[in-house]
Every structure is written in structure tokens, then in C-alpha cells.
DSSP file (Angstrom, degrees, kcal/mol; ACC not computed):
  #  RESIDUE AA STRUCTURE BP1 BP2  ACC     N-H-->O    O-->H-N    N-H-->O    O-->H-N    TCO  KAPPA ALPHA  PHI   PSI    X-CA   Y-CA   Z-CA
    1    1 A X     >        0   0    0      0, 0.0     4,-2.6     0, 0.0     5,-0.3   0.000 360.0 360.0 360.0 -49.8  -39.4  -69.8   11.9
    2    2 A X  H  >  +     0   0    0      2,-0.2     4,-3.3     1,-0.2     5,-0.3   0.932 360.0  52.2 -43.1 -61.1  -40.2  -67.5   14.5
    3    3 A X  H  > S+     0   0    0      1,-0.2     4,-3.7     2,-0.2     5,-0.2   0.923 112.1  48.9 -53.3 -40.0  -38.0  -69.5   17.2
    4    4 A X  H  > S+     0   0    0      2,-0.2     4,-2.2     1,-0.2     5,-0.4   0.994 110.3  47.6 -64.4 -64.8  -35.1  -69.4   14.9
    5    5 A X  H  X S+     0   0    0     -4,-2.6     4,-1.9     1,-0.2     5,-0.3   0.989 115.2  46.7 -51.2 -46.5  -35.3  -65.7   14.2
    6    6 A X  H  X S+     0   0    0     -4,-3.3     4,-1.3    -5,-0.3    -1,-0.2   0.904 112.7  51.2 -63.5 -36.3  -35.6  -65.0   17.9
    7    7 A X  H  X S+     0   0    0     -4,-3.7     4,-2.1    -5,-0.3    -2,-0.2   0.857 109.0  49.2 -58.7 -40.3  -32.6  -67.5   18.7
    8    8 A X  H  X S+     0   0    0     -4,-2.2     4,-3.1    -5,-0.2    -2,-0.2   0.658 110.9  52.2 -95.4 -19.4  -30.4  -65.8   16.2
    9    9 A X  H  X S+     0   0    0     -4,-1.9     4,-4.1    -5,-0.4     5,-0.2   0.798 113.1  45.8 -66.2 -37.1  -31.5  -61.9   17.9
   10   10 A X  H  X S+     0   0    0     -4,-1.3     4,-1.5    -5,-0.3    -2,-0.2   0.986 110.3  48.2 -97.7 -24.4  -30.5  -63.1   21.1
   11   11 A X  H >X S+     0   0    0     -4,-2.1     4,-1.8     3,-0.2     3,-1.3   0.981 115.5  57.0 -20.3 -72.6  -27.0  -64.8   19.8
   12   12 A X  H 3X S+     0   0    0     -4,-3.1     4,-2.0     1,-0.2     3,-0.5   0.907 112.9  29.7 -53.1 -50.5  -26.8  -61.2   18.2
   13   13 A X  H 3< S+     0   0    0     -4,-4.1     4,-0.2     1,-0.2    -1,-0.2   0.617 115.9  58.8 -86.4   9.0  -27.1  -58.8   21.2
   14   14 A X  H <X S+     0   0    0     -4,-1.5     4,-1.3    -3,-1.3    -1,-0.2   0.761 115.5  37.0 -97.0 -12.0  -25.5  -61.2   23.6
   15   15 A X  H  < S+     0   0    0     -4,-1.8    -2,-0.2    -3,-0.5    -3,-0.1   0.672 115.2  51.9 -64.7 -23.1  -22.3  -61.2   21.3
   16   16 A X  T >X S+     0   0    0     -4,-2.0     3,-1.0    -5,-0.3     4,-0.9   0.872 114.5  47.2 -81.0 -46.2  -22.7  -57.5   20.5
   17   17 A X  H >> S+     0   0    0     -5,-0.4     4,-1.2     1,-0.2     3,-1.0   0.973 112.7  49.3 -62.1 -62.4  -22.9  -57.0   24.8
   18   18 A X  H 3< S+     0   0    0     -4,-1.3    -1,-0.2     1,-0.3    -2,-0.2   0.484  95.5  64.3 -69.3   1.4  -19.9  -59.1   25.2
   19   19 A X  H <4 S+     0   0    0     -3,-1.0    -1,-0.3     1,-0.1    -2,-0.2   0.754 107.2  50.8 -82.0 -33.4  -17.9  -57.3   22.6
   20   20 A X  H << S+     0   0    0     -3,-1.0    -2,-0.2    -4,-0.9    -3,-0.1   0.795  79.9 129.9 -69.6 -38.2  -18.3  -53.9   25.4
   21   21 A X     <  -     0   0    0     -4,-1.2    -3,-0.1     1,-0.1    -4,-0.0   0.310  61.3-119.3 -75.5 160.9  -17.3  -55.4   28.2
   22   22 A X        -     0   0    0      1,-0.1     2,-0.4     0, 0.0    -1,-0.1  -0.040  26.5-139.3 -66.9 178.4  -14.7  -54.0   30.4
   23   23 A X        -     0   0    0     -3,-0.1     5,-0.3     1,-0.1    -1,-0.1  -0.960  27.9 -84.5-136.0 161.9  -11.9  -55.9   30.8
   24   24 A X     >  -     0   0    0     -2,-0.4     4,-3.1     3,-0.1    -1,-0.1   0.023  37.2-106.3 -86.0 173.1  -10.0  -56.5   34.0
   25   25 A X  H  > S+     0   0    0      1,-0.3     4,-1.6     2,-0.2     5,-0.2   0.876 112.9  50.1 -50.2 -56.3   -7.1  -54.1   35.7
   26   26 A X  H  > S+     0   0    0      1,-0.2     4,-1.3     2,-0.2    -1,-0.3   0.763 106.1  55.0 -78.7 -10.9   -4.2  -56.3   34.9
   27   27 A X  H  > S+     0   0    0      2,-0.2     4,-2.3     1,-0.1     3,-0.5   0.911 116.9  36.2 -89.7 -41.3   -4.9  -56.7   31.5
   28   28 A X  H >< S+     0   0    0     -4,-3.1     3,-1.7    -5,-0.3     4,-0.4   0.816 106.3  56.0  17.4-101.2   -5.0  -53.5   31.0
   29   29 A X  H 3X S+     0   0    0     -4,-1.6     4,-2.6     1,-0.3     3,-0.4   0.782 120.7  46.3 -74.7 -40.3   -2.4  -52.1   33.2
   30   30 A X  H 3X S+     0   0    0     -4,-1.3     4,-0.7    -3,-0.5    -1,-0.3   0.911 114.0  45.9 -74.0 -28.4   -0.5  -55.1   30.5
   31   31 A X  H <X S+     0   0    0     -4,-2.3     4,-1.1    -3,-1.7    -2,-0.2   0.532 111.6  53.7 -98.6  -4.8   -2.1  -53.8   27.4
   32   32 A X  H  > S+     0   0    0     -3,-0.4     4,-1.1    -4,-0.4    -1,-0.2   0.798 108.9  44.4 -78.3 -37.8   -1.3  -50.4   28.4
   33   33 A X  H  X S+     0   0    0     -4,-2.6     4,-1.1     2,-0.2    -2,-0.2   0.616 104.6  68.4 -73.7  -9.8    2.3  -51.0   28.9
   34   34 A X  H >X S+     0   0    0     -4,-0.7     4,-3.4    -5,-0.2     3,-3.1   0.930 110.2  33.8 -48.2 -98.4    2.2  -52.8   25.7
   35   35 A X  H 3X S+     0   0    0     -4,-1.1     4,-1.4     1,-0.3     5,-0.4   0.805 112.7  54.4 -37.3 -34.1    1.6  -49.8   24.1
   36   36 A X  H 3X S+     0   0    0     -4,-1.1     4,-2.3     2,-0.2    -1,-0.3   0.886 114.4  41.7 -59.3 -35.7    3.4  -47.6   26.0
   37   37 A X  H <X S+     0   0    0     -3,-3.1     4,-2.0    -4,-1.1    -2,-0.2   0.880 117.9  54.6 -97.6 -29.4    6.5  -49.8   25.4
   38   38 A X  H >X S+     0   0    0     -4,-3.4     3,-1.3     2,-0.2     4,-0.7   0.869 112.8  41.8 -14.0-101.5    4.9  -50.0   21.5
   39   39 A X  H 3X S+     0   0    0     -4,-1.4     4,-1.4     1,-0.3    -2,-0.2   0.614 114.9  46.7 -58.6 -62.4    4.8  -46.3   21.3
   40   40 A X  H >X S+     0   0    0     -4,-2.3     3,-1.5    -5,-0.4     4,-1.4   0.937 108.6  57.4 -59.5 -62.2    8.6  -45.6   23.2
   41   41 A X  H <X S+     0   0    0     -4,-2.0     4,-4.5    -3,-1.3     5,-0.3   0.955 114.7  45.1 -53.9 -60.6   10.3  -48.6   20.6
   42   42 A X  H 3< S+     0   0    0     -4,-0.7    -1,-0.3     2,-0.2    -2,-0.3   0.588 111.5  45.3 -66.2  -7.8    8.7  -46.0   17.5
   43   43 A X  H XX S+     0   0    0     -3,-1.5     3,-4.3    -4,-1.4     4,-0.8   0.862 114.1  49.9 -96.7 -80.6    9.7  -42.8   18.7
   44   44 A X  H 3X S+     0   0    0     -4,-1.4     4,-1.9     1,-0.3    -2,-0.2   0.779 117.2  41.3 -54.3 -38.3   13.4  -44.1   19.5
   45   45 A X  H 3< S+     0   0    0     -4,-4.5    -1,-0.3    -5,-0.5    -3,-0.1   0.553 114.3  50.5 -87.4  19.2   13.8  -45.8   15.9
   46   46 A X  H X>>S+     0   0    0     -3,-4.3     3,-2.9    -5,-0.3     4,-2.2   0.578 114.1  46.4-101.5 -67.6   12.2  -42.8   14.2
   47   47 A X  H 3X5S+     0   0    0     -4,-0.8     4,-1.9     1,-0.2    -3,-0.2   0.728 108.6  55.2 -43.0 -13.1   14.8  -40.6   16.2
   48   48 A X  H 3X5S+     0   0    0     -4,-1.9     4,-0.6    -5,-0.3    -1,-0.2   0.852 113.9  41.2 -76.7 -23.8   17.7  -43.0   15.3
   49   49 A X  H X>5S+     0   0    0     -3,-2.9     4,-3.1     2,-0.2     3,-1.2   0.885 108.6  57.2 -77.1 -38.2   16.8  -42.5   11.5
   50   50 A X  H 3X>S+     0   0    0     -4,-2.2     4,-4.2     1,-0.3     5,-0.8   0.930 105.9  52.4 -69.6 -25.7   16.2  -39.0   11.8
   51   51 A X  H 3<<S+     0   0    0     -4,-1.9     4,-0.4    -5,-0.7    -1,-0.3   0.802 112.5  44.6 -72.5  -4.9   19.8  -38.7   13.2
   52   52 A X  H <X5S+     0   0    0     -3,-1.2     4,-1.9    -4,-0.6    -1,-0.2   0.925 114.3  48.2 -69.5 -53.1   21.2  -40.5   10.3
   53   53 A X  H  X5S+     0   0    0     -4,-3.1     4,-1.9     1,-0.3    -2,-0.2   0.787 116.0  44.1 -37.9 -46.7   19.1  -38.6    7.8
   54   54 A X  H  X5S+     0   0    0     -4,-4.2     4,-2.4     2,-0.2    -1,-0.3   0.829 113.5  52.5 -89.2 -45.0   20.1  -35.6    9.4
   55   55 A X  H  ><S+     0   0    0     -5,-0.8     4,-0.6    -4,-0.4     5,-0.3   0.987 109.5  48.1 -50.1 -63.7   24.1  -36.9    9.7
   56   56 A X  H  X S+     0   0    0     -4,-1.9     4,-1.7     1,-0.2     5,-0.3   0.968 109.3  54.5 -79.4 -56.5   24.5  -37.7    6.2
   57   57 A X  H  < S+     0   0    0     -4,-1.9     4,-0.4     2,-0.2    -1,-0.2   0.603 109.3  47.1  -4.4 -63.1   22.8  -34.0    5.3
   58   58 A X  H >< S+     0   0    0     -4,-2.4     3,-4.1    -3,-0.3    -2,-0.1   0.908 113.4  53.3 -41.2-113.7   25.5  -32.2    7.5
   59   59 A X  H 3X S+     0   0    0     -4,-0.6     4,-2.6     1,-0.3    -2,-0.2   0.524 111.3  43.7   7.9 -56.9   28.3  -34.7    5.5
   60   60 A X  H 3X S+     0   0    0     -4,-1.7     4,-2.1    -5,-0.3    -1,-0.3   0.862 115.0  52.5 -68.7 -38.8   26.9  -33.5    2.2
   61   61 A X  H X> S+     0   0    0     -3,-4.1     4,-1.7    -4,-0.4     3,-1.0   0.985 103.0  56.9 -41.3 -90.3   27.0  -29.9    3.7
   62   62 A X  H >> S+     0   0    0      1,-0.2     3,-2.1     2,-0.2     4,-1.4   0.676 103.7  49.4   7.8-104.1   30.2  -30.2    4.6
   63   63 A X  H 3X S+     0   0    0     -4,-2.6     4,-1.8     1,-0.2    -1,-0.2   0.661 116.3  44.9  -2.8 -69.9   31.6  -31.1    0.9
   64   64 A X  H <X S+     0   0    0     -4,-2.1     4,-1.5    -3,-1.0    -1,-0.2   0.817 112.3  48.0 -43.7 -47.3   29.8  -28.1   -0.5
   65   65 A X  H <X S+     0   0    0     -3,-2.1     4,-2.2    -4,-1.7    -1,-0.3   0.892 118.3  39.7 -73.6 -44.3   30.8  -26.2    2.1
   66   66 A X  H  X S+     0   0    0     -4,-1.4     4,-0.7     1,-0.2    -2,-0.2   0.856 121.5  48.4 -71.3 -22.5   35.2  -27.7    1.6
   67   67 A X  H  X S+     0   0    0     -4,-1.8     4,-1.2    -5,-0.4    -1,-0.2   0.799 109.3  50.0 -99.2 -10.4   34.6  -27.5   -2.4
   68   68 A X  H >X S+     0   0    0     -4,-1.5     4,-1.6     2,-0.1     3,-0.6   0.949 117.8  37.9 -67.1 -42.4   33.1  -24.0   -2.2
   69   69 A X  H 3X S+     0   0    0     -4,-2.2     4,-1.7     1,-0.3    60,-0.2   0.596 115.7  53.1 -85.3  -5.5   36.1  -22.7    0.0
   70   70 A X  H 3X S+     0   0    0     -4,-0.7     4,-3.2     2,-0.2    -1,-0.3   0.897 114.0  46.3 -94.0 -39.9   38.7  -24.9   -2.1
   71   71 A X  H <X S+     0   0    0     -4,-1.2     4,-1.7    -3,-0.6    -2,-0.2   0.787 114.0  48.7 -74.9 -23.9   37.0  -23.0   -5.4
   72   72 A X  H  X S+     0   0    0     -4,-1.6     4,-0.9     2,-0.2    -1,-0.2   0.659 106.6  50.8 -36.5 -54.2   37.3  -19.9   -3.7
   73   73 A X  H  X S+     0   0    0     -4,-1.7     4,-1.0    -5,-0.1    -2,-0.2   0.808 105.8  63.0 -84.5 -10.7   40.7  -20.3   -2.8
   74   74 A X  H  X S+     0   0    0     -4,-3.2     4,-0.6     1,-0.1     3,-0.4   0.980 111.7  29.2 -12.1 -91.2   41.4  -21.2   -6.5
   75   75 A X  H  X S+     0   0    0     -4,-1.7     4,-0.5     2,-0.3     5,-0.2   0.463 111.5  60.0 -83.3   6.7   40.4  -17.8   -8.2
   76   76 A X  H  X S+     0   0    0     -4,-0.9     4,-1.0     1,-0.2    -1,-0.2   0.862 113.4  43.2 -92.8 -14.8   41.2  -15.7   -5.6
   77   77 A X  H  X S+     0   0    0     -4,-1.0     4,-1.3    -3,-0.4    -2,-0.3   0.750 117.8  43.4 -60.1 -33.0   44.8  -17.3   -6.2
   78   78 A X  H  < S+     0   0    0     -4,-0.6    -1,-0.2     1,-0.2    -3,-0.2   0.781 115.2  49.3 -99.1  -1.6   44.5  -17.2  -10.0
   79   79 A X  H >X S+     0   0    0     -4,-0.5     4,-1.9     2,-0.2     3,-1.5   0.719 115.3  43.5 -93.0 -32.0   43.0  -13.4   -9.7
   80   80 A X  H 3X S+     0   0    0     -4,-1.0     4,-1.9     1,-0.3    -2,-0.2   0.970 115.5  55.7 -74.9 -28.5   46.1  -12.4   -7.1
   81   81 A X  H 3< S+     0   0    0     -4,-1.3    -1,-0.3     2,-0.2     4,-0.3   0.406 108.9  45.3 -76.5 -16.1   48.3  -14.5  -10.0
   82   82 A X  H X> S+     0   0    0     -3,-1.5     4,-2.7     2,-0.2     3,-1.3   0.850 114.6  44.8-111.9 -56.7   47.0  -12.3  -12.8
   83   83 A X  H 3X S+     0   0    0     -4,-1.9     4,-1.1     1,-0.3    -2,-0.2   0.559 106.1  56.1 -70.0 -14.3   47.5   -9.3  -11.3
   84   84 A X  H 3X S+     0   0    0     -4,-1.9     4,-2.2    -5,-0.1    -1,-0.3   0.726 117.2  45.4 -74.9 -21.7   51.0  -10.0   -9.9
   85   85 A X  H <> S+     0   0    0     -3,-1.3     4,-1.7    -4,-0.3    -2,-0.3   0.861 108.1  50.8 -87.4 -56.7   51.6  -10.7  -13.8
   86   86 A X  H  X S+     0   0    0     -4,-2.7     4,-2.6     2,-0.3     5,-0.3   0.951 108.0  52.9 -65.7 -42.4   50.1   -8.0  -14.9
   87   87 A X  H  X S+     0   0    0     -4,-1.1     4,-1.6     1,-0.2     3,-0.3   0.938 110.8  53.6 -34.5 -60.4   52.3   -5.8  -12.4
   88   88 A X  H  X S+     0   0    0     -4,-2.2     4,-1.4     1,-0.2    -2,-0.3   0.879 100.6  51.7 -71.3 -30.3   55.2   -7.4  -13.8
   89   89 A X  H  < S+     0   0    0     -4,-1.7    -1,-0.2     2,-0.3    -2,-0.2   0.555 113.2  48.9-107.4 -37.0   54.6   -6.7  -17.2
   90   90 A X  H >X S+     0   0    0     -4,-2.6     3,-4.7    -3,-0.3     4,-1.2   0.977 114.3  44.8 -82.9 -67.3   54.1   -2.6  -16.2
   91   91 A X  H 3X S+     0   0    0     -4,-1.6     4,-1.0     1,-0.3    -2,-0.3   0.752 108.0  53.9 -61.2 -54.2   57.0   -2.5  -14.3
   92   92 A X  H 3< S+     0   0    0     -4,-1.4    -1,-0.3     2,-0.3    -3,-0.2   0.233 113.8  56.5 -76.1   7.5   59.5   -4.7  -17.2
   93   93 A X  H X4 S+     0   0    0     -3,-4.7     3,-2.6     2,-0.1     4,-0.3   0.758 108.7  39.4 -96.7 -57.2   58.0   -1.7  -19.5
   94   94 A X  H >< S+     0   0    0     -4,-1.2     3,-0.6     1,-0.4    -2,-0.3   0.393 100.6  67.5 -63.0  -9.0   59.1    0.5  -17.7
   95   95 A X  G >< S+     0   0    0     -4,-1.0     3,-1.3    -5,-0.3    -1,-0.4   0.619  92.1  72.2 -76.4 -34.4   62.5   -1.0  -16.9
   96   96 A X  G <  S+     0   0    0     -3,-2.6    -2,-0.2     1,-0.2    -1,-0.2   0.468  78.9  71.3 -71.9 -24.9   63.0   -0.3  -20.6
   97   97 A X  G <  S+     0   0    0     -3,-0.6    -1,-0.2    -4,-0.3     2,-0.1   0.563  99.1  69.4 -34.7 -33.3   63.2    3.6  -19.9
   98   98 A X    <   -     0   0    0     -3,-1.3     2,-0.4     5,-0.1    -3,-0.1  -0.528  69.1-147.4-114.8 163.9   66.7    2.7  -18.3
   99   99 A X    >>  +     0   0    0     -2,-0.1     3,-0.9     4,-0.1     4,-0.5  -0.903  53.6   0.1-137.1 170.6   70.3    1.4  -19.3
  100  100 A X  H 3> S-     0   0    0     -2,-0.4     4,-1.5     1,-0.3     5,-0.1  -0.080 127.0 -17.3  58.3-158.3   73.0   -0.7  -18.1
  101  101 A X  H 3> S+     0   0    0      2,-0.2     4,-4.4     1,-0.2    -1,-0.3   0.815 133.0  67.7 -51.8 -30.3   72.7   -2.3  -14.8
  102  102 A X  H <> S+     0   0    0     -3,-0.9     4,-1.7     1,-0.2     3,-0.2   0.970 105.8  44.3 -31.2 -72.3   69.8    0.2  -14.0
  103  103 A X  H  X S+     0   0    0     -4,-0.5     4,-1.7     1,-0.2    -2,-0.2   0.712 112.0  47.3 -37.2 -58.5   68.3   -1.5  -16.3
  104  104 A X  H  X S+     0   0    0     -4,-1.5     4,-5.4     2,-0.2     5,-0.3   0.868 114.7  49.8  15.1 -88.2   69.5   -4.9  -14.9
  105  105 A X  H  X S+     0   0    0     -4,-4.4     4,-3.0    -3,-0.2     5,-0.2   0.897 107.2  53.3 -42.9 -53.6   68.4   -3.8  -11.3
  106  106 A X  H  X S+     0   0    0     -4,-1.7     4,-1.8    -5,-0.2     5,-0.3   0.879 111.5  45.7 -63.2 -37.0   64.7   -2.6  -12.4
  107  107 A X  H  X S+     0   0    0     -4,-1.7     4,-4.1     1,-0.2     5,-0.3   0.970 111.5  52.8 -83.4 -26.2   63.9   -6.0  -14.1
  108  108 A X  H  X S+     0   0    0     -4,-5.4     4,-0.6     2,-0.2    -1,-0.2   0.890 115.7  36.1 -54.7 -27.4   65.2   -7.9  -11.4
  109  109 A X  H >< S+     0   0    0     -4,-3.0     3,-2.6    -5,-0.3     5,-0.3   0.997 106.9  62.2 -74.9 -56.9   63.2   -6.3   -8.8
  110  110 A X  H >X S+     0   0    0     -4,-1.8     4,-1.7     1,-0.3     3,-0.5   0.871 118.4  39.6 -46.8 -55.0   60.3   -6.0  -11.4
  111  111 A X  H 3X S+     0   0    0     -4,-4.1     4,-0.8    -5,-0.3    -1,-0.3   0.667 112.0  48.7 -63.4 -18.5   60.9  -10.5  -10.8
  112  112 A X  H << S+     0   0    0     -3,-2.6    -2,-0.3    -4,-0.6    -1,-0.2   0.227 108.2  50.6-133.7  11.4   61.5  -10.9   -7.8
  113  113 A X  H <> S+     0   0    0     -3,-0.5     4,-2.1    -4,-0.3     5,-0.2   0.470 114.5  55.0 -99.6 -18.2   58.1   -8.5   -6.4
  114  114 A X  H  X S+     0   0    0     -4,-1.7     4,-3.3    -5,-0.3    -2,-0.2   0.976 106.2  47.1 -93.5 -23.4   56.3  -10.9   -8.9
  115  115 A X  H  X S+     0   0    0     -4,-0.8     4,-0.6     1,-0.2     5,-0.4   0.974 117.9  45.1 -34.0 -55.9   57.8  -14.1   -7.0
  116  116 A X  H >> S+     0   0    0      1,-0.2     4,-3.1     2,-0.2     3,-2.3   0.959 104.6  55.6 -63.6 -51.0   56.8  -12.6   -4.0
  117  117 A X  H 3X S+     0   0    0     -4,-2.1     4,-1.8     1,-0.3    -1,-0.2   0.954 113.8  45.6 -45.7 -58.6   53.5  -11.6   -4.9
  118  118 A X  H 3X S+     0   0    0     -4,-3.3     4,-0.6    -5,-0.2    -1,-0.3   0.471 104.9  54.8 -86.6  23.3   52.8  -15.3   -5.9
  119  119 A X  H <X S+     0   0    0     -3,-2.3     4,-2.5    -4,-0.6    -1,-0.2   0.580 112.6  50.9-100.9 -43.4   54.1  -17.0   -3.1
  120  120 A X  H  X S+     0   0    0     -4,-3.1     4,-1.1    -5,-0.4    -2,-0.2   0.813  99.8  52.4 -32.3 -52.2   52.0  -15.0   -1.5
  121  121 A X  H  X S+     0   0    0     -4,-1.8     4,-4.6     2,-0.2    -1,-0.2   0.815 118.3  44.2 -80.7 -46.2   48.8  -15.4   -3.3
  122  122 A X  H  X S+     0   0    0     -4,-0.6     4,-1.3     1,-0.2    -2,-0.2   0.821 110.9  54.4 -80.8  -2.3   49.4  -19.7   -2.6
  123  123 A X  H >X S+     0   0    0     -4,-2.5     4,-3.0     2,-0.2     3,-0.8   0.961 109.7  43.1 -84.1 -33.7   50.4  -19.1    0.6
  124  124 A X  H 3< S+     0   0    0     -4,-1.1     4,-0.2     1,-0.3    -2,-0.2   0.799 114.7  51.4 -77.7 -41.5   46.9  -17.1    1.0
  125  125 A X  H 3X S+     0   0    0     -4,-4.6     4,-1.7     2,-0.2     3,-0.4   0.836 107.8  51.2 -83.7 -12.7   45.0  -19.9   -0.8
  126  126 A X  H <X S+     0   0    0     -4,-1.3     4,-1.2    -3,-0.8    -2,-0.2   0.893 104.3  58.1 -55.8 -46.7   46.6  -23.0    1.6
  127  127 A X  H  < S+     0   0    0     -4,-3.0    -1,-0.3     2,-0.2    -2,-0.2   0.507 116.8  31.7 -74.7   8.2   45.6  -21.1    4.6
  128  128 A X  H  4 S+     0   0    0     -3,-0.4    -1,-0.2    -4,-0.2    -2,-0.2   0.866 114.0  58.9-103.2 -67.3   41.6  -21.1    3.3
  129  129 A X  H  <        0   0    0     -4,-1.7    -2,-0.2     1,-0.4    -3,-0.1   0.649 360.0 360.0 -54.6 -45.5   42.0  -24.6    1.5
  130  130 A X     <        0   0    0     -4,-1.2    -1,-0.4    -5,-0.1    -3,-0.1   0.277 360.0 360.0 -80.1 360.0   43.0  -25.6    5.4
């Protein structure tokens, strides 16, 4: 029993001793560029994902960014649109003050600033929209 116990100690610390031991320069110098070349392969496919990630982010920006400026040039069209309307509306009261072709004259002009006014107002919301 004894030999057996003593057999199986020195099995243990000559496996436990050969687990330490160094191991020579070119493996290494191989197991280092292993890693190295590991390590370089994981950085360059983390950076290729992050540039997607980061690409489709921007994209998504983007959108927000064309459908705020498209909703924007919406109302500030349908606000210039209200108020050219409402413009006409004072002015074709007041055209009512007058007779004959005054009269005539005042609603056509009173028509033809609120044409302008809204050609205006889409021209204003194309150039944004753009």
C-alpha cells in the first residue's frame, strides 16, 4: 500500500512539474502571433459591425431628419395658406365699400395678392422639402 501511495505522489508532482514548464522560443514567438493575429481578426470584425450599426443609425437619422423638414415645410405652407386667405377675405370686405369697376379693380387685386401669396408659400415649402 505504501509503494502504491508513493507511486501515485510521484506520478502527481512529476505531471504537476511538467504542466510549468517553459516552452520553447518558436512556439511561442507562433502562439504569440496566433494571438496577435486572433486578437487583430476581432477588433477588425467588431469595427466592421460597429460601422454598420452605426450606418444604419445615420440612415434612420436621416428619415427623421427628411420627414421633420417635409412636416415643417407642410404647416409652415398651410400657416402662410391661411393667412393669405385670411388676407383675402379682409381685403374682399373691404372691396365692398366701393362701386363699379373700383369695385371690380379692388377684388381683383384682393385675388390676385392671394395667388401670389400662395405661390409663394409652395414655392417656399419646395425649396426646404429639397
Amino acid at each position: 500500500m505504501r509503494t502504491l501511495l508513493a507511486s501515485v505522489i510521484a506520478l502527481a508532482v512529476l505531471a504537476a512539474a511538467g504542466c510549468d514548464s517553459a516552452k520553447s522560443p518558436d512556439t511561442v514567438s507562433k502562439d504569440v502571433a496566433a494571438a496577435e493575429q486572433k486578437a487583430a481578426t476581432e477588433v477588425a470584425n467588431s469595427e466592421k459591425a460597429a460601422e454598420k450599426d452605426l450606418n444604419k443609425a445615420a440612415e434612420k437619422v436621416d428619415d427623421k431628419l427628411i420627414a421633420f423638414n417635409n412636416a415643417a415645410a407642410r404647416d409652415a405652407y398651410n400657416l402662410a395658406v391661411a393667412k393669405a386667405d385670411g388676407d383675402r377675405k379682409v381685403a374682399l370686405a373691404n372691396c365692398l365699400s366701393m362701386a363699379g369697376d373700383a369695385q371690380k379693380n379692388c377684388k381683383d387685386q384682393a385675388e390676385a395678392d392671394y395667388a401670389a401669396a400662395k405661390a409663394n408659400a409652395k414655392a417656399a415649402a419646395q425649396s426646404v422639402k429639397e
